[in-house]
C-alpha distance (Angstrom), angle and dihedral (degrees) to the residues before:
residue distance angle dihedral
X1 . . .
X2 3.49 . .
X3 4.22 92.6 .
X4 4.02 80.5 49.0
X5 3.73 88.5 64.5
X6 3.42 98.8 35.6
X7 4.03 91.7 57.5
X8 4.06 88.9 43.5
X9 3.51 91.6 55.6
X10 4.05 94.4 45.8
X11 4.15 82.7 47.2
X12 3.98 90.9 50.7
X13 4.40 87.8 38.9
X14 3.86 80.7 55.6
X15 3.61 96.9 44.4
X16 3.53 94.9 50.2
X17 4.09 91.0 44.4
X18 3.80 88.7 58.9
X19 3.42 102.2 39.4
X20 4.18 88.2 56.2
X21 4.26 83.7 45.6
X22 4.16 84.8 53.4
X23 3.55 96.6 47.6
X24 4.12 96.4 40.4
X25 4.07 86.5 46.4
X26 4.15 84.5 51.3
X27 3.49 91.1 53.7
X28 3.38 93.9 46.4
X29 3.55 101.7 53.0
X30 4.13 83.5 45.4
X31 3.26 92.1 65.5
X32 3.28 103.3 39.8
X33 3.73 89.7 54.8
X34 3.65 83.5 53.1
X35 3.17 100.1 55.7
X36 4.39 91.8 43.8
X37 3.57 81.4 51.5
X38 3.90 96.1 47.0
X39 3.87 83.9 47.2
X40 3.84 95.8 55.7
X41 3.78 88.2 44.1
X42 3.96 82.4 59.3
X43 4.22 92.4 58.4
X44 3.50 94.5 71.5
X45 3.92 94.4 58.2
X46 4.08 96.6 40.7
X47 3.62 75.9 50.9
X48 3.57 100.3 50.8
X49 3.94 93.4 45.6
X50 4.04 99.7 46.0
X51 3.99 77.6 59.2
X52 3.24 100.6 67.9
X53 4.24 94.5 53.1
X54 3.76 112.6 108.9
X55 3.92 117.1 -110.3
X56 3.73 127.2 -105.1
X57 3.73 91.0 -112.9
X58 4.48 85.6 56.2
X59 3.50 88.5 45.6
X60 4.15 93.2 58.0
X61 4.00 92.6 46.0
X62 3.48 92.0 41.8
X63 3.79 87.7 56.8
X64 3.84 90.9 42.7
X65 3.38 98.9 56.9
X66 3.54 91.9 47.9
X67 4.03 87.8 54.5
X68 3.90 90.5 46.7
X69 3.80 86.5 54.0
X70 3.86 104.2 40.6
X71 3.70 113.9 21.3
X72 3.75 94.0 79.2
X73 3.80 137.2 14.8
X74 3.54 122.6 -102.3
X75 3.62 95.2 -115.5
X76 3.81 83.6 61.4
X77 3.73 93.7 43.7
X78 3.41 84.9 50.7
X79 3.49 102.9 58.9
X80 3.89 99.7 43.8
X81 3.74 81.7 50.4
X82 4.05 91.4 65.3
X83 3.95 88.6 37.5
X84 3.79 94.1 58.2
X85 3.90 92.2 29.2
X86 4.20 87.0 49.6
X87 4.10 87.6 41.0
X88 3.89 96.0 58.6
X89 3.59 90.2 39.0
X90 3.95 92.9 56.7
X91 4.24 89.6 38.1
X92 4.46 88.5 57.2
X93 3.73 90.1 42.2
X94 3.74 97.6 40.5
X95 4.02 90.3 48.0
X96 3.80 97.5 42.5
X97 3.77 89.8 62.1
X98 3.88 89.7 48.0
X99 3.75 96.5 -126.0
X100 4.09 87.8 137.6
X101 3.76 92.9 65.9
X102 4.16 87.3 -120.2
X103 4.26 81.2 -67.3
X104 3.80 99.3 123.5
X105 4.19 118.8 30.9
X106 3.94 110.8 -128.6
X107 4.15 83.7 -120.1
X108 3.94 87.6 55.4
X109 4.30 91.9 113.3
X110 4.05 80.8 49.4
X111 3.59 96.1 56.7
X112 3.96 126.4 38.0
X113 3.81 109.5 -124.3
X114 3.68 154.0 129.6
X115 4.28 84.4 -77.3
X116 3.39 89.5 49.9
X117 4.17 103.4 82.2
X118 4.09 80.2 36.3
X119 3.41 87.9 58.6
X120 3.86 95.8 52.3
X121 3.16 96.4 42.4
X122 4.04 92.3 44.4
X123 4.47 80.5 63.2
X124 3.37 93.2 41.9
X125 3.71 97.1 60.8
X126 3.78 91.2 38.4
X127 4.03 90.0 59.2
X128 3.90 98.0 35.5
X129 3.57 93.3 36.4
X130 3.96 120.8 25.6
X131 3.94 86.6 37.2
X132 3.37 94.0 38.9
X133 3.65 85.1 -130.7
X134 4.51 126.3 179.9
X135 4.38 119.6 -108.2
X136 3.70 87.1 -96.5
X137 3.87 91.0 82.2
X138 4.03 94.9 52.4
X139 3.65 77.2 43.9
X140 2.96 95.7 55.4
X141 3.76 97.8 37.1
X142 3.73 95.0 52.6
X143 3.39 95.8 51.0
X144 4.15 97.4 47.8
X145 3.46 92.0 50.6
X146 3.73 98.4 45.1
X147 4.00 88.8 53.6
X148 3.95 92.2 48.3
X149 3.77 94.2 52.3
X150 3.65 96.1 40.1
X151 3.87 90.6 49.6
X152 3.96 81.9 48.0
X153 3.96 99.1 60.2
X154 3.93 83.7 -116.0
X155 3.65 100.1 114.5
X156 3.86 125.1 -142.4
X157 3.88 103.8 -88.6
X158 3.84 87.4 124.2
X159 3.76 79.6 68.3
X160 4.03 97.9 61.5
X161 3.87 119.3 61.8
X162 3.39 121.3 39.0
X163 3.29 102.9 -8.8
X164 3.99 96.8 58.1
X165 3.86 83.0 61.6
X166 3.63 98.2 46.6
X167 3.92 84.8 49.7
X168 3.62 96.3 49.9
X169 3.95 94.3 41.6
X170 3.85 82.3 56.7
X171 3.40 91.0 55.9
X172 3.52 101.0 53.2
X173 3.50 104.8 48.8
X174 4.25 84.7 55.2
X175 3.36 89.0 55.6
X176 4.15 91.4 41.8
X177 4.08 103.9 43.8
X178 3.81 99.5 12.9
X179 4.14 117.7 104.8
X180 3.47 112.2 -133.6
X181 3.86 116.3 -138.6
X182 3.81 110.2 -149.2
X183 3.98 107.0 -119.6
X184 4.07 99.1 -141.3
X185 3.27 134.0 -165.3
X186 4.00 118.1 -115.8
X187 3.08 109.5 -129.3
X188 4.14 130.2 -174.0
X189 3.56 94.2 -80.5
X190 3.89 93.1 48.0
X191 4.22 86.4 48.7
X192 3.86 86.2 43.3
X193 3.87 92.9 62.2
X194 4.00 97.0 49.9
X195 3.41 92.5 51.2
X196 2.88 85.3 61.1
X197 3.28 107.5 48.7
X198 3.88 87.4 45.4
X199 3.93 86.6 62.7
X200 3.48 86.8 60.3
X201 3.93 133.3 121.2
X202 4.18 83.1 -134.9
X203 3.72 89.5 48.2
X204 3.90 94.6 45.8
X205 3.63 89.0 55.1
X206 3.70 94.4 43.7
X207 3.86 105.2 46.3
X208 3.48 122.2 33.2
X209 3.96 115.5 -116.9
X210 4.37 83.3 -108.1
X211 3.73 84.3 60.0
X212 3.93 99.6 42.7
X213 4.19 94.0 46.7
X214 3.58 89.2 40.8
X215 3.89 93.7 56.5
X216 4.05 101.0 40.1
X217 3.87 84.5 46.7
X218 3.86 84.9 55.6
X219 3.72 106.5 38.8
X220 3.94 92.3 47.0
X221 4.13 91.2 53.9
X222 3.38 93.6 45.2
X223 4.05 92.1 51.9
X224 3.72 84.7 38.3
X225 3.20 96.8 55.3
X226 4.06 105.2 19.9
X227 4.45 83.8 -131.6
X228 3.60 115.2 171.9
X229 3.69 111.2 -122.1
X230 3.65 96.7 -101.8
X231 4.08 91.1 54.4
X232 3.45 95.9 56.2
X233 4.03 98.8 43.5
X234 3.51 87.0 62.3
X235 3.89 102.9 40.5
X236 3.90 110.9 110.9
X237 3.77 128.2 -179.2
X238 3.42 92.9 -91.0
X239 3.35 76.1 78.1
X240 3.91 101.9 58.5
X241 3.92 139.2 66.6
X242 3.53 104.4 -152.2
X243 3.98 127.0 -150.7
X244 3.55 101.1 -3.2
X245 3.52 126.4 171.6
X246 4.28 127.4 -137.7
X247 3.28 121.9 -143.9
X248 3.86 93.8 -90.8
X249 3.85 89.1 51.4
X250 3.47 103.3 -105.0
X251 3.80 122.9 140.1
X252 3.62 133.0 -108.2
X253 3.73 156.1 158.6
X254 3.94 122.4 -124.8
X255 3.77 107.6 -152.8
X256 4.17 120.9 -178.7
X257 3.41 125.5 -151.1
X258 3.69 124.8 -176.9
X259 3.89 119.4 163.9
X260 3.88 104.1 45.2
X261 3.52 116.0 158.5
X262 3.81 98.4 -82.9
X263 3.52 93.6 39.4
X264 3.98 125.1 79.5
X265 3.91 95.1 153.0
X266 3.98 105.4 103.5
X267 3.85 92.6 -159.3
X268 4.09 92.7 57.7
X269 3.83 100.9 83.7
X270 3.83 124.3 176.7
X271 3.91 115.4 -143.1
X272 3.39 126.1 -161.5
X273 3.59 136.7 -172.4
X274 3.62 121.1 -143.4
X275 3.75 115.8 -167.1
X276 3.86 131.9 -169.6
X277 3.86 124.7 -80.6
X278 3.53 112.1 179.7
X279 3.59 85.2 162.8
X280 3.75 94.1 68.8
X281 3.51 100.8 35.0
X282 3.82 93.4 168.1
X283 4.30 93.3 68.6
X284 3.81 85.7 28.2
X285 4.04 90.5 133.1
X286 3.83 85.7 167.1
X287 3.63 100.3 63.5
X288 3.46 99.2 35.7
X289 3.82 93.4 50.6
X290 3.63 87.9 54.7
X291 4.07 93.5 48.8
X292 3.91 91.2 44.0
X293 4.31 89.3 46.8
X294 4.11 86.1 51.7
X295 3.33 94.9 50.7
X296 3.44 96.2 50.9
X297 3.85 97.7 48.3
X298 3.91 88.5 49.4
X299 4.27 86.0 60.4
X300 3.31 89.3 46.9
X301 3.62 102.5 42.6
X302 3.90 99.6 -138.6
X303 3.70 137.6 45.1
X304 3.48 122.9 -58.2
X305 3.94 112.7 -115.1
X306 4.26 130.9 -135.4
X307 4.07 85.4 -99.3
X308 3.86 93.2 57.2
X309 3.97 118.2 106.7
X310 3.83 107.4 -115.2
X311 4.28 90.4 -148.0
X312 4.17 101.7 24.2
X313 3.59 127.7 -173.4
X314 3.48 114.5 -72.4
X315 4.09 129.6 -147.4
X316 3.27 121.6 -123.9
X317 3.94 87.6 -116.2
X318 4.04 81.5 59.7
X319 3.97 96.3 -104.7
X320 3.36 116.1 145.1
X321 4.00 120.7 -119.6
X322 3.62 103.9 -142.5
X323 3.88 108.0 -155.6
X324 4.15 97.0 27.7
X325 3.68 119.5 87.1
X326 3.83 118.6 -144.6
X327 3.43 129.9 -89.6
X328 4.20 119.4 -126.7
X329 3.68 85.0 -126.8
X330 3.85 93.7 56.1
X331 4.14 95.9 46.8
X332 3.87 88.5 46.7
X333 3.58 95.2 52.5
X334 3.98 87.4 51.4
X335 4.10 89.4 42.0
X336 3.98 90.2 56.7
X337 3.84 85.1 44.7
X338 3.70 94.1 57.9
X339 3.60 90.9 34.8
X340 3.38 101.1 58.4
X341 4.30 102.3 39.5
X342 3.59 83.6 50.7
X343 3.41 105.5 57.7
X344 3.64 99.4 -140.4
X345 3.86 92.9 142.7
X346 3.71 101.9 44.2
X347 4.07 120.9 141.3
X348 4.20 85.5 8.3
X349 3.51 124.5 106.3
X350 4.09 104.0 -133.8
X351 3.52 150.4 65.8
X352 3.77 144.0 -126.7
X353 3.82 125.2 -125.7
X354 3.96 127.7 -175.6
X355 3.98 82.6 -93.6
X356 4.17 87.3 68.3
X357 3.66 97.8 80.1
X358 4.23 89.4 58.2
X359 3.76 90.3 39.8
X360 4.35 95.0 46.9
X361 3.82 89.0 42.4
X362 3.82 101.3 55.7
X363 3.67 95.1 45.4
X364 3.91 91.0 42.7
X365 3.69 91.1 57.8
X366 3.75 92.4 39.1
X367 3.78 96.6 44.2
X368 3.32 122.7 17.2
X369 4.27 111.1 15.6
X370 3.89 108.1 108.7
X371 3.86 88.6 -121.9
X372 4.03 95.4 47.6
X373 4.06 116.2 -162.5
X374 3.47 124.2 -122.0
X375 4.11 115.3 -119.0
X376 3.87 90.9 -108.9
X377 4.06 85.1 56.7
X378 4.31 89.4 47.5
X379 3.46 85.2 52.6
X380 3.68 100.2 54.5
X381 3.96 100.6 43.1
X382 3.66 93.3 43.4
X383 3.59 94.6 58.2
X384 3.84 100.0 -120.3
X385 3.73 120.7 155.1
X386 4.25 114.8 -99.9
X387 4.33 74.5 -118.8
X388 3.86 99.5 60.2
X389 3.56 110.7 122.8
X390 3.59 116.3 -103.7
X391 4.11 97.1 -134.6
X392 4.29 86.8 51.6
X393 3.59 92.4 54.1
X394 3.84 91.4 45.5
X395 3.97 92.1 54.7
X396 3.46 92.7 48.0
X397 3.29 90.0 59.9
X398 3.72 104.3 36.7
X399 3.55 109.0 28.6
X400 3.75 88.2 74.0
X401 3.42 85.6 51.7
X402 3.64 93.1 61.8
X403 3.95 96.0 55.7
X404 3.65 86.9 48.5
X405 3.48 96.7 60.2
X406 4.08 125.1 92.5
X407 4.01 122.2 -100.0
X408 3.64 130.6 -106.5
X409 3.68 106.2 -133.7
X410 3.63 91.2 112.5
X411 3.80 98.2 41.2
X412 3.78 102.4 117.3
X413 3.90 89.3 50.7
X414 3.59 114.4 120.9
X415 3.66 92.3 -150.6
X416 4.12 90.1 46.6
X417 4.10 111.5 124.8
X418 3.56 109.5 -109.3
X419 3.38 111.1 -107.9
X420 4.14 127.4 176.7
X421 3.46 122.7 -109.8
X422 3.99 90.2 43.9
X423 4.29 99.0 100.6
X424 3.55 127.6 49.4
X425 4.20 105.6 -84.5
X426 3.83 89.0 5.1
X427 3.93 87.6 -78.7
X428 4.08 116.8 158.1
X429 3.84 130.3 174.1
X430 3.63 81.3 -143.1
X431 3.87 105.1 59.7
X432 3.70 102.5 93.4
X433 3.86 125.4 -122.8
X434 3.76 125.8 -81.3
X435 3.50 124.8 -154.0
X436 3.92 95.2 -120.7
X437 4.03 72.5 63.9
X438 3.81 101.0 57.1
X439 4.12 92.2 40.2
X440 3.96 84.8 57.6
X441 3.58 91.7 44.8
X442 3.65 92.0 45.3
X443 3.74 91.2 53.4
X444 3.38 91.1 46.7
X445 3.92 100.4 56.0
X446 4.17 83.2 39.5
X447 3.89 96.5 58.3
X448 4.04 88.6 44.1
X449 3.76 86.0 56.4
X450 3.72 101.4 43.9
X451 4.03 88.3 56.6
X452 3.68 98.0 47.4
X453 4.00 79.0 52.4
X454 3.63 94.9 55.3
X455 4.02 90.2 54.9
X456 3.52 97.0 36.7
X457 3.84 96.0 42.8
X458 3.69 85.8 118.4
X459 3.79 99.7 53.7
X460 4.08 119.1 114.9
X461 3.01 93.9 -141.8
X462 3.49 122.3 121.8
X463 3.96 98.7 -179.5
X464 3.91 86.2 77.1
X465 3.45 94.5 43.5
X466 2.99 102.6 54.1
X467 4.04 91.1 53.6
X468 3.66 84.5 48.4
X469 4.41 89.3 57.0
X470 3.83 87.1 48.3
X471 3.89 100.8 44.7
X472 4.14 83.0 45.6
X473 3.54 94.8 50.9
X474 3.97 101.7 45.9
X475 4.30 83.6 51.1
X476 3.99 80.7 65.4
């Protein structure tokens, strides 16, 4: 009896022990259906979002277009545009009248071939050779066409081949038979003569008083300033805080510039303030900024507003085009104008382009201005990345100096002019003595003498001390 019960309550023990193992294996499998289920619920949403993710093919246009919009500036766009436009033009005429002997196809830019580096090189020699036209245009050429077929997924095989040594064999003979004109800096002196000559009863009668405010408004900012062309065209007074006061009372311009060459950041702006110099009237940008603003609001007949160009384009009659900014060609044609009736460059070989004023205005500050800047300062105000190498900003500013300097053909002359730069460390026999000079040579001599004292201290004799006294007493 008792092993009866024993064995019924081991069967029930086991019963009991199972029964828990069923139900904890149900609710296991539960919720691990649950979850499954939960999980497939979950497809539907990672579905959903992966959806909405652009394609490949979105991702590649996106990125061209922001290429075609960025890479380059639209004045460079620009002008490949009207090289490519002008080469197909030339190509459809040039085959239409058979001159190409039915060798290159008029749609030879369109489609990559054998024809096409004939083609190209066809135009080149048309340009360079027929119009008897400078390297710039297979420059320019060259590098139009290589951005339209790159841009194009066509490569730039019609570069290779013949072509390349067509190019190159351009090249050299520029470099071999060409004269090269020394692009100089203008400098104060150089500014000092067209003003000048623009103050003159010829120039009064030759430029209207538009054209003469206009360009001393111009020239001053960009010596101010040292802006390449293309940063002052644009600059509008917006731009500008005009008459300000500092603290001491003195009175300035604020200008703000943003996109100079090294900087593509729109919320890094430069500001520079532009005081008064009366005594330099000829780089006097404030003055002359004020004179040429004046004048404009009296054409107008009210004040000008923050969207208004500070230099607009200007008609060849000499009216102003309120709401266009000039174009580099137009100011250079008006700079070689001025440059040439007033004489500025006679008996030197050189010329001046609209990169002068940025050129003359580093080195003036650098060089010659009473109150010279240090390098770090050059840096800033010209706009040149914290990066730029030190030994490319130095030749920029003194290889000009260089070319600007006299010869030496008539260096061992007795009667030659001194000049400096002609004896090692700018010593001469000639230069007379300054008195900064006779203190250090009276120190000198003094020092000597107070050391042969110390050894001689003991000598009788009274000849040396008595030079020693007098030496002693002229020190105080």
């Amino acid at each position: 009896m008792p092993a009866f019960r024993r064995s019924s309550r081991a069967k029930a023990s086991s019963v009991t022990i199972s029964s828990a193992h069923a139900a904890k294996s149900q609710t296991t499998t539960k919720a691990a259906s649950g979850k499954k289920s939960s999980r497939k619920a979950a497809k539907p949403v990672q579905a959903t979002a992966t959806s909405d993710l652009p394609s490949t093919l979105s991702l590649l246009e996106n990125s061209r277009q922001t290429t075609d919009e960025w890479l380059k500036s639209k004045r460079t766009k620009k002008g490949y545009g009207n090289y490519v436009k002008g080469g197909k033009k030339w190509l459809v005429e040039w085959t239409a009248e058979g001159r190409l002997d039915d060798e290159i196809s008029e749609d030879a830019f369109d489609v990559m071939s054998e024809q096409t580096p004939l083609a190209l090189r066809a135009l080149t020699a048309y340009k360079c050779e027929h119009l008897a036209r400078g390297f710039a245009s297979a420059e320019g050429i060259r590098s139009a066409f290589k951005d339209y077929f790159e841009r194009n997924g066509r490569g730039i095989r019609s570069l290779r081949g013949g072509f390349k040594t067509y190019y190159e064999s351009l090249k050299n003979r520029h470099n071999r038979t060409s004269t090269a004109t020394q692009a100089l800096p203008m400098l104060p002196a150089d500014l000092k003569v067209i003003m000048e000559y623009l103050d003159s009863p010829e120039a009064i009668k030759y430029f209207t008083v538009t054209q003469r405010l206009y360009f001393k408004a111009f020239v001053t900012t960009a010596f101010t300033l040292w802006t390449r062309n293309d940063e002052l065209i644009n600059l509008q007074f917006k731009d500008i805080k005009l008459n300000l006061r500092s603290k001491t009372g003195i009175p300035y311009h604020e200008f703000s510039l943003i996109f100079r060459k090294t900087n593509k950041d729109p919320t890094k702006v430069q500001k520079y303030m532009v005081q008064i110099d009366p005594a330099h009237p000829e780089i006097d940008c404030y003055t002359h900024v004020e004179a040429w603003k004046a004048h404009m609001e009296r054409l107008l007949g009210r004040r000008l507003a923050g969207t208004d160009y500070v230099f607009p384009a200007l008609a060849s009659t000499g009216q102003i085009k309120f709401g266009e900014p000039t174009s580099r060609s137009a100011f250079e044609t008006l700079l070689d104008e001025v440059v040439d009736k007033s004489n500025v460059l006679q008996g030197r070989n050189g010329r001046f382009t609209t990169h002068c004023f940025r050129r003359g205005g580093a080195q003036y500050r650098f060089l010659w201005a009473d109150r010279k800047w240090s390098l770090k300062a050059v840096k800033w105000w010209g706009g040149w990345s914290s990066n730029e190498n030190v030994g490319t900003l130095m030749r920029y500013l003194l290889d000009e100096l260089m070319a600007y300097e006299e010869g030496f053909s008539d260096i061992m002359m007795d009667d030659r002019v001194i000049d400096r730069h002609e004896t090692f460390m700018g010593e001469d026999e000639r230069v007379p003595v300054s008195k900064a000079d006779l203190l250090k040579f009276e120190d000198s001599i003094l020092t000597k003498i107070r050391g042969y004292d110390c050894r001689c201290s003991s000598s009788s004799d009274p000849c040396f001390h008595e030079c020693s006294q007098c030496f002693c007493s002229m020190k105080k």
